[in-house]
C-alpha positions in Angstrom: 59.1 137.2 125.5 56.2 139.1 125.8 58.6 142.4 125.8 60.1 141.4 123.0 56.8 140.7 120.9 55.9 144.5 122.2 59.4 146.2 121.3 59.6 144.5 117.2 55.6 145.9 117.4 56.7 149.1 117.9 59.3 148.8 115.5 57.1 147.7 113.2 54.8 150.9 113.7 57.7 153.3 113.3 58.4 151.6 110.6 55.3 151.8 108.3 54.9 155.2 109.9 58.6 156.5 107.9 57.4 154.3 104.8 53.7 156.6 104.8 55.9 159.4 105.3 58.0 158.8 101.8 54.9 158.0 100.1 53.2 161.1 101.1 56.3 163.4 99.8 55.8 162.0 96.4 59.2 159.5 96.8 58.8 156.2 95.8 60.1 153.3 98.2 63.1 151.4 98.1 62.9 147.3 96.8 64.8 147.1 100.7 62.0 148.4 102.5 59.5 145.7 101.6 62.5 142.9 102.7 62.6 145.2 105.8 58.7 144.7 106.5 58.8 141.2 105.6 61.7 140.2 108.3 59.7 142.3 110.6 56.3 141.0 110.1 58.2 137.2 110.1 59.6 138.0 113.5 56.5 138.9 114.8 54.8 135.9 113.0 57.5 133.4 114.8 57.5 135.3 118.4 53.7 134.7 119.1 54.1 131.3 117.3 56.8 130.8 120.3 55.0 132.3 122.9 52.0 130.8 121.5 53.6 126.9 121.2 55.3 127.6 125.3 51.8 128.7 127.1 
């Protein structure tokens, strides 16, 4: 579990990290991307809740 937790982390990261990158170009970001943070930030949320509820 705990891998898991690290590996949608990283996603997460590389994910905001390609989002700064549009905004920094002068592009504006899609409607999608903020449904892609939200699922990821949710399956972060619900992973430590998990881990969290099991220790």
């Amino acid at each position: 579990m705990l891998y898991f937790l690290i590996v949608i982390a990283v996603l997460l990261l590389v994910y905001a990290g390609v989002l700064v990158n549009f905004v920094r170009r002068g592009r504006k970001i899609p409607p999608a991307a903020y449904l892609v943070l939200a699922v990821l930030n949710g399956l972060i949320l619900a992973a430590v809740l998990a881990w969290g509820i099991s220790r």
